[in-house]
C-alpha positions as CSV (number, residue, x, y, z in Angstrom):
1,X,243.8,195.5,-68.6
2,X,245.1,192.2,-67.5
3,X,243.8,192.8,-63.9
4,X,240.8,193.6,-65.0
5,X,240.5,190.7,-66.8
6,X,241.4,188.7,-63.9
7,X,238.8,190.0,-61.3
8,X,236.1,189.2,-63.5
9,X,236.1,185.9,-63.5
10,X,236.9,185.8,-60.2
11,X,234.0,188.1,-58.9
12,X,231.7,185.9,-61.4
13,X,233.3,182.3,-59.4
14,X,232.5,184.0,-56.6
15,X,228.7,184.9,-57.4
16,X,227.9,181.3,-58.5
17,X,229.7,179.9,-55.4
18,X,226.8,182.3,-53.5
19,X,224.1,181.2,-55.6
20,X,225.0,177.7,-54.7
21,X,225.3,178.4,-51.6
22,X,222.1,179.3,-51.2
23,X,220.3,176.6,-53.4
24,X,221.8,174.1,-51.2
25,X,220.7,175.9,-48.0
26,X,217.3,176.2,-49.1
27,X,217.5,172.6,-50.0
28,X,218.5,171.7,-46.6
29,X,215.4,173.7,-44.9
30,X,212.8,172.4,-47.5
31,X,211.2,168.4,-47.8
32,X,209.8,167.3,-51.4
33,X,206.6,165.2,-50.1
34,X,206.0,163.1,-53.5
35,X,202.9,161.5,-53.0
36,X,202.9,161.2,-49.4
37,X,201.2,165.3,-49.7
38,X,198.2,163.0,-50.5
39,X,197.9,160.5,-48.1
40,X,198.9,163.5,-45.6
41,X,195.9,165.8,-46.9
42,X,193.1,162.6,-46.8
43,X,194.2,162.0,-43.8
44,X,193.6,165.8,-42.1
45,X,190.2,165.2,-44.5
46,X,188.7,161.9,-42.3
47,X,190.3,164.0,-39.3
48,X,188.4,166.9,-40.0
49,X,185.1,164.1,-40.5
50,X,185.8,162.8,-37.3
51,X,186.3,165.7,-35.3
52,X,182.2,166.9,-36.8
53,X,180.9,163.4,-35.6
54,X,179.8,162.8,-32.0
55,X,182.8,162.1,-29.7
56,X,181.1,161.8,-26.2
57,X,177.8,161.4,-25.0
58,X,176.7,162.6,-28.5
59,X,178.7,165.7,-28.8
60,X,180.7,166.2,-31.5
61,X,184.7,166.8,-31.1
62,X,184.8,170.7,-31.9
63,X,182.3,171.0,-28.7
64,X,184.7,168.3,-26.8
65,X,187.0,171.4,-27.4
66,X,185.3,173.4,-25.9
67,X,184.5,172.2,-22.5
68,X,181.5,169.8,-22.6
69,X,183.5,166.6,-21.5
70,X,186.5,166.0,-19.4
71,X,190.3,167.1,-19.6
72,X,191.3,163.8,-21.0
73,X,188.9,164.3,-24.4
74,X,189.6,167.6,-24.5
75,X,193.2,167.9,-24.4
76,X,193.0,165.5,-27.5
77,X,190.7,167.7,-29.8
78,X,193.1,170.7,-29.1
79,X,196.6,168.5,-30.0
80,X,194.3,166.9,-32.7
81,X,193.2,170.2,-34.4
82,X,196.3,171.9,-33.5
83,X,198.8,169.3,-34.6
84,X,196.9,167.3,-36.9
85,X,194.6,170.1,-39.0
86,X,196.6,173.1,-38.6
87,X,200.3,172.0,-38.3
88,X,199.5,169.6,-40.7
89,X,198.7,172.4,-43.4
90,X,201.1,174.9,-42.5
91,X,203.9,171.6,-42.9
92,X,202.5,171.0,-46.4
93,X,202.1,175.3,-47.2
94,X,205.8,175.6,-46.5
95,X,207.6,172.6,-47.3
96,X,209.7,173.1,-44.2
97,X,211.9,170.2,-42.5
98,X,211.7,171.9,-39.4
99,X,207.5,171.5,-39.8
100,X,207.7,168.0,-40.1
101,X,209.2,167.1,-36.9
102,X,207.2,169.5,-35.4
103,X,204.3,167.9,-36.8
104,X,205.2,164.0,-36.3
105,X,206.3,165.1,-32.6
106,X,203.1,166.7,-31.9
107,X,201.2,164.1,-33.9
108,X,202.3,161.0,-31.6
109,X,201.6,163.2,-28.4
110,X,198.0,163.6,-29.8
111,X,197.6,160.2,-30.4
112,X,198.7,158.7,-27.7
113,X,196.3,161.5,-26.1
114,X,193.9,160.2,-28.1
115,X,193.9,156.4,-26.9
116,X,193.5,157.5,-23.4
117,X,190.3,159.4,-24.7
118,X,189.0,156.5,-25.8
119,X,190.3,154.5,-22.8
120,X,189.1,156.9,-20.2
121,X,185.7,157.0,-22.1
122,X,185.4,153.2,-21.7
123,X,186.5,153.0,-18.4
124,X,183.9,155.9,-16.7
125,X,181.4,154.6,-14.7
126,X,178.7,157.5,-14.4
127,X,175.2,156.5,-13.9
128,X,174.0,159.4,-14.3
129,X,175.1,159.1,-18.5
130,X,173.2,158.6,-20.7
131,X,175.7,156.6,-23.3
132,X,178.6,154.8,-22.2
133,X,181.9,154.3,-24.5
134,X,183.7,156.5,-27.0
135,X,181.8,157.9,-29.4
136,X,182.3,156.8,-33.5
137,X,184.1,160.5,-34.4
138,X,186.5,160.1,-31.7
139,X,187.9,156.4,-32.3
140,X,188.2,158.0,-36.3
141,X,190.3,160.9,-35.0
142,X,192.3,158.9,-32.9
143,X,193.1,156.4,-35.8
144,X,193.4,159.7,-38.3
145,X,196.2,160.9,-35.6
146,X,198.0,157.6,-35.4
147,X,198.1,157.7,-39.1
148,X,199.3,161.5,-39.5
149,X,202.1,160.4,-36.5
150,X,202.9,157.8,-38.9
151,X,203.1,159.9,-42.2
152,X,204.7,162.7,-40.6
153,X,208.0,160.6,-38.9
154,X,208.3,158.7,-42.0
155,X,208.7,161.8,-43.7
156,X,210.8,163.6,-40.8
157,X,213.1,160.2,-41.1
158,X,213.3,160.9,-45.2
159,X,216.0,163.4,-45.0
160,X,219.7,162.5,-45.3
């Protein structure tokens, strides 16, 4: 009876030593965003907003996507809507660390991506154009993106 008695509280230690266990390693994998889920979901709002408004010569980013301006533009609505919109939601669905980085990573590349949009727009000398200069949606995404880069490192940095 007295080993009984022993290996009961044992087993039962050794249960709540698991369950902690696991707390804290689900602790470690997830982020709590506070208020920053806000800023972070406004700010895929005006990117969203900016990728429907004309980008280049009047077309509107989600057409930039899909091949009616040059590589430049282009490769910023894909990191844009793949980093910004879509990583951006799956970061804030899952509460994962590992999203965050992923997303603050990928959201500098896209706006850095994103200047040279705009920069290769003002720069192109094509007579044959009709409008010269970036268009209004694509300096907004680009600004959206730096702000998302921002949000997302400052909450990648967050962790212990």
């Amino acid at each position: 009876m007295s080993q009984e008695s022993a290996s009961g509280p044992e087993t039962e230690l050794a249960e709540l030593r698991d369950e902690v266990d696991a707390a804290e390693r689900q602790a470690v994998r997830t982020v709590e965003f506070g208020r920053r889920a806000m800023v972070i979901a406004v700010t895929v709002f005006v990117l969203l907003i900016g990728i429907l408004l004309p980008w280049i010569d009047g077309h509107p980013g989600w057409r930039v996507l899909l091949g009616e301006s040059t590589a430049v533009p282009r490769l910023f609505a894909g990191t844009a809507i793949g980093f910004g919109v879509f990583g951006s939601v799956i970061a804030l669905m899952t509460r994962r660390w590992a999203m965050c980085w992923v997303c603050a990573i990928g959201g500098w590349f896209a706006s850095v991506d994103g200047v040279l949009a705009i920069w290769s727009q003002q720069t192109q000398l094509d007579p044959e154009r009709e409008v010269f200069g970036p268009g209004i949606g694509l300096v907004i995404a680009a600004a959206a993106m730096i702000v998302l880069a921002v949000q997302w490192f400052r909450m990648a940095w967050s962790r212990p």
